[in-house]
LUMLUM-743324 format. One record per residue: z, y, x of N, C-alpha, C, CB in turn. Coordinates in nm, 2 decimals. Atoms other than C-alpha are relative to their C-alpha. Glycine has a CB too. Layout:
BEGIN
<site n_z="Z" n_y="Y" n_x="X" ca_z="Z" ca_y="Y" ca_x="X" c_z="Z" c_y="Y" c_x="X" cb_z="Z" cb_y="Y" cb_x="X"/>
...
//
This chain:
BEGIN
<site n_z="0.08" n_y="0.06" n_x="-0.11" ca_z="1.04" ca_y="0.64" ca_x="-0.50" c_z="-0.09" c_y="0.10" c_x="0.06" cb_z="-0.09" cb_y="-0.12" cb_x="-0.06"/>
<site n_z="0.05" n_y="-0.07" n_x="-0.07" ca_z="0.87" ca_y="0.83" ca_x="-0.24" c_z="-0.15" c_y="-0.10" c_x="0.05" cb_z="0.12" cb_y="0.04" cb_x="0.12"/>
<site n_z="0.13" n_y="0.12" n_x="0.02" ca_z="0.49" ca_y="0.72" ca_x="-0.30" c_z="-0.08" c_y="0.06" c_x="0.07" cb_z="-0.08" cb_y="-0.03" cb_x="-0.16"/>
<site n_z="0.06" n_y="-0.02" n_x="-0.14" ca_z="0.34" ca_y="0.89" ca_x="-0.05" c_z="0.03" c_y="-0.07" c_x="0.13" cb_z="0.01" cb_y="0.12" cb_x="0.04"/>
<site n_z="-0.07" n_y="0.12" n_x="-0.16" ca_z="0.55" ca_y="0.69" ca_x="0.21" c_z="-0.07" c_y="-0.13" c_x="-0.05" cb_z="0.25" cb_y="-0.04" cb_x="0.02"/>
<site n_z="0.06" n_y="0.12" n_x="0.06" ca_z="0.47" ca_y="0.40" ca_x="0.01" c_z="-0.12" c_y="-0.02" c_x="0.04" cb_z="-0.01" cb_y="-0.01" cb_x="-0.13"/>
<site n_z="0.15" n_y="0.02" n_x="-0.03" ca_z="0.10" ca_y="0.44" ca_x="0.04" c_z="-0.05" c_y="0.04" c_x="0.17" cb_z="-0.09" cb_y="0.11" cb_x="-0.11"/>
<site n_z="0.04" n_y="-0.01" n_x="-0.17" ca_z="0.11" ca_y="0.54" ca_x="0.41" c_z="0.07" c_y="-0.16" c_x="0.06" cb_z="0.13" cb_y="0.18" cb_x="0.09"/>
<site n_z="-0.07" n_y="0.10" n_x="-0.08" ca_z="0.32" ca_y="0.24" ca_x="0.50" c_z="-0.13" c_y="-0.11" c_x="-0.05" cb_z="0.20" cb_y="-0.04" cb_x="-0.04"/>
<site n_z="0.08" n_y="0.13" n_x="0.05" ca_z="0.07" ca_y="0.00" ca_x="0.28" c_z="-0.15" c_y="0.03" c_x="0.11" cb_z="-0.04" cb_y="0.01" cb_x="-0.22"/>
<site n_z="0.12" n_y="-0.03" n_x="-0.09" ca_z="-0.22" ca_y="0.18" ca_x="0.47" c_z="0.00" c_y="-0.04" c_x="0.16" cb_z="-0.02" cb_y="0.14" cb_x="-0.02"/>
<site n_z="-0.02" n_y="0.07" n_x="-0.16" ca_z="-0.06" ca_y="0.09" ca_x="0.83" c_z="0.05" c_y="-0.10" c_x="0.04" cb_z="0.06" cb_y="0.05" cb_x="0.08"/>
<site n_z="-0.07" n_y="0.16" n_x="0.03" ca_z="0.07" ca_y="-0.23" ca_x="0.71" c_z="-0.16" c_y="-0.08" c_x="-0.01" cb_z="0.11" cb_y="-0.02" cb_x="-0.18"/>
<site n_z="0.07" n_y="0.06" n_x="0.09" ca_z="-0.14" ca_y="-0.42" ca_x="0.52" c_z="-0.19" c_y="0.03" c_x="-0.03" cb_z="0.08" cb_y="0.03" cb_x="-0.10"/>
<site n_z="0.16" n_y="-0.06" n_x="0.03" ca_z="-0.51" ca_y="-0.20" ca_x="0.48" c_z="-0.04" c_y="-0.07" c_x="0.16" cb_z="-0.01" cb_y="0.25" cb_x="-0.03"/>
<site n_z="0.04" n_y="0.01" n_x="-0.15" ca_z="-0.49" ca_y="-0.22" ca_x="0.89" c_z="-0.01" c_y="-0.13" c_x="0.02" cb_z="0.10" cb_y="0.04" cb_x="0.12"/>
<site n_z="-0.01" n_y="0.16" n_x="-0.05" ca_z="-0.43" ca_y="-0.60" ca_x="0.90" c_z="-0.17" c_y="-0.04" c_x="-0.06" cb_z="0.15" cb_y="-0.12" cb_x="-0.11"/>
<site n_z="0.08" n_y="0.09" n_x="0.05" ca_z="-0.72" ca_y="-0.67" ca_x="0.64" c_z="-0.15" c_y="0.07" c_x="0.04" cb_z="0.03" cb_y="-0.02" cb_x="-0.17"/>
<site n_z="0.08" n_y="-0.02" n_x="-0.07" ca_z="-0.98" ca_y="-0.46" ca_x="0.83" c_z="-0.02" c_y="-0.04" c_x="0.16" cb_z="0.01" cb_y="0.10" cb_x="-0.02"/>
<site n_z="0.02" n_y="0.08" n_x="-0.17" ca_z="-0.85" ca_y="-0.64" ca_x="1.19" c_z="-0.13" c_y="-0.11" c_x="-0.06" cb_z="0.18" cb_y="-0.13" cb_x="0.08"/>
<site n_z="0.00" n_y="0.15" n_x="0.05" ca_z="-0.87" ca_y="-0.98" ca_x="0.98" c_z="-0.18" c_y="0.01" c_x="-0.04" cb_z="0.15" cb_y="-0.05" cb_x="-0.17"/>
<site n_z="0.14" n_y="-0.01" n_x="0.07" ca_z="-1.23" ca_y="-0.87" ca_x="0.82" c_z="-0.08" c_y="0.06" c_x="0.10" cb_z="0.00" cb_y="0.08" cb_x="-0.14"/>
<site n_z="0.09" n_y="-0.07" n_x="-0.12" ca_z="-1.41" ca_y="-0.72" ca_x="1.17" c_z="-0.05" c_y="0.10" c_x="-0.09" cb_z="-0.12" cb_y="-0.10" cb_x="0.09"/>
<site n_z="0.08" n_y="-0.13" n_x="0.06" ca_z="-1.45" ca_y="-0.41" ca_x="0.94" c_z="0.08" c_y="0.12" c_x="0.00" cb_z="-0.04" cb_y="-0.02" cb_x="-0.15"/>
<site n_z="-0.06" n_y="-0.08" n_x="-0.03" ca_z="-1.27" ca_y="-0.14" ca_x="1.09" c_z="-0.02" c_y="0.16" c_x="-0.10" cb_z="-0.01" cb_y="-0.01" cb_x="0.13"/>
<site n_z="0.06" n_y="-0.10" n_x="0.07" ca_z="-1.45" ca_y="0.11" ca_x="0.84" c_z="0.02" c_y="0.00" c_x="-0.13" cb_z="-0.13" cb_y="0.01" cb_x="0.02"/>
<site n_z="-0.03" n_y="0.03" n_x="0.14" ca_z="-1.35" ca_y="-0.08" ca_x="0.53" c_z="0.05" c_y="0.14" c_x="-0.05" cb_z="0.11" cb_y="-0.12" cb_x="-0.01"/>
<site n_z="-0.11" n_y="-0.16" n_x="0.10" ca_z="-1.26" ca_y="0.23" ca_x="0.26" c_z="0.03" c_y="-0.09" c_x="-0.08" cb_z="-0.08" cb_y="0.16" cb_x="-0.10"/>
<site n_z="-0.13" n_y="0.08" n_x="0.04" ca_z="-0.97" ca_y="0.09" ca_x="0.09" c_z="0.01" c_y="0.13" c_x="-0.12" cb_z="0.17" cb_y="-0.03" cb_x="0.15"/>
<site n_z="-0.05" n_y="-0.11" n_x="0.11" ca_z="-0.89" ca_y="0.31" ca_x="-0.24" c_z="0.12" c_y="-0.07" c_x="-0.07" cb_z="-0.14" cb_y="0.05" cb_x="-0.13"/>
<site n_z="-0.13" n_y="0.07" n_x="0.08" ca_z="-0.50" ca_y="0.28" ca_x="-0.36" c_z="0.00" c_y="0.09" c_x="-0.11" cb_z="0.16" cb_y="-0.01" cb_x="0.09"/>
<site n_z="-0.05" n_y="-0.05" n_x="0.12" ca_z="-0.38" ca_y="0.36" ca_x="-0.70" c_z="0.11" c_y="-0.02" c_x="-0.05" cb_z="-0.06" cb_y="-0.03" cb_x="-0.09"/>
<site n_z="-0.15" n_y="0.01" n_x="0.02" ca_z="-0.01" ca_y="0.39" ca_x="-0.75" c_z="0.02" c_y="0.09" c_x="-0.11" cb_z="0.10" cb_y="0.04" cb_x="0.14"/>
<site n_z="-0.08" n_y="-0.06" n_x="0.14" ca_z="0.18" ca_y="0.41" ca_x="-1.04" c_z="0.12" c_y="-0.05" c_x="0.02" cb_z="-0.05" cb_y="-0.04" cb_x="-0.16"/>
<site n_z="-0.12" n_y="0.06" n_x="0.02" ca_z="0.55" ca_y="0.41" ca_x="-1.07" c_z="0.07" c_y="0.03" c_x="-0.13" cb_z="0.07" cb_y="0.01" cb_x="0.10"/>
<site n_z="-0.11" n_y="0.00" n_x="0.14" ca_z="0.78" ca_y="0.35" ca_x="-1.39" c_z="0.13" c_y="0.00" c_x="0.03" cb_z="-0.01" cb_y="-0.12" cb_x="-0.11"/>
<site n_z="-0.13" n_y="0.04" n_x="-0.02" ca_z="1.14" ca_y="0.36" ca_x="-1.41" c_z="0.04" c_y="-0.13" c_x="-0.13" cb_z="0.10" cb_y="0.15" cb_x="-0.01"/>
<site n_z="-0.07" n_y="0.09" n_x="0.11" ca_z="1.29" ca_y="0.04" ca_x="-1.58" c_z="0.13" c_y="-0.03" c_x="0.04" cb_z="-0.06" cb_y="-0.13" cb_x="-0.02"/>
<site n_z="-0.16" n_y="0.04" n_x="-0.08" ca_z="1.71" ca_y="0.01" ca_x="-1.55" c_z="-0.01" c_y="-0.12" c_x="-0.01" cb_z="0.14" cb_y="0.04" cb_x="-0.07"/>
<site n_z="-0.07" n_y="0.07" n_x="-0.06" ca_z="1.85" ca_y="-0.24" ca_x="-1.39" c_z="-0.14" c_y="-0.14" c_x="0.06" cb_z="0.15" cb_y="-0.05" cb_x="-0.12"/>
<site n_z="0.07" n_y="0.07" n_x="-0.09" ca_z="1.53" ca_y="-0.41" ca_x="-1.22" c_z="-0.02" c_y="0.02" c_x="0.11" cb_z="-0.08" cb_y="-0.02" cb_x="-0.02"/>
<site n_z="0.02" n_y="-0.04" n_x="-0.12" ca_z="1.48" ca_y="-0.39" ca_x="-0.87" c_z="-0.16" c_y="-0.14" c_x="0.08" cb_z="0.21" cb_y="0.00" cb_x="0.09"/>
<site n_z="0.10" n_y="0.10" n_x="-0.02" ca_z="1.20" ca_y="-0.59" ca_x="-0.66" c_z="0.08" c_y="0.01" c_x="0.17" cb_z="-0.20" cb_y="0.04" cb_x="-0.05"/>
<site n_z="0.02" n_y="0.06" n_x="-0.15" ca_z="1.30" ca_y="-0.73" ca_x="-0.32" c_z="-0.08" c_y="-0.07" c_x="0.08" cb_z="0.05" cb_y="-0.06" cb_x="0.02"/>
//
């Protein structure tokens, strides 16, 4: 998994929506990503 894409997409996704949605365009947002491998699970 490429978790820098990950955390860029969640930041122009999702961080952006909840600073429209909250009139707080300054909100600091701090992510913390962890990834594991487990076979044969996937998440859709």
């Amino acid at each position: 998994a490429d978790l820098a894409a990950l955390r860029d997409r969640i930041e122009q996704d999702a961080v952006a929506h909840a600073r429209q949605a909250l009139d707080r365009p300054d909100l600091r947002v701090r992510l913390d990503l962890e990834a594991q491998r487990q076979a044969g699970v996937r998440v859709h």
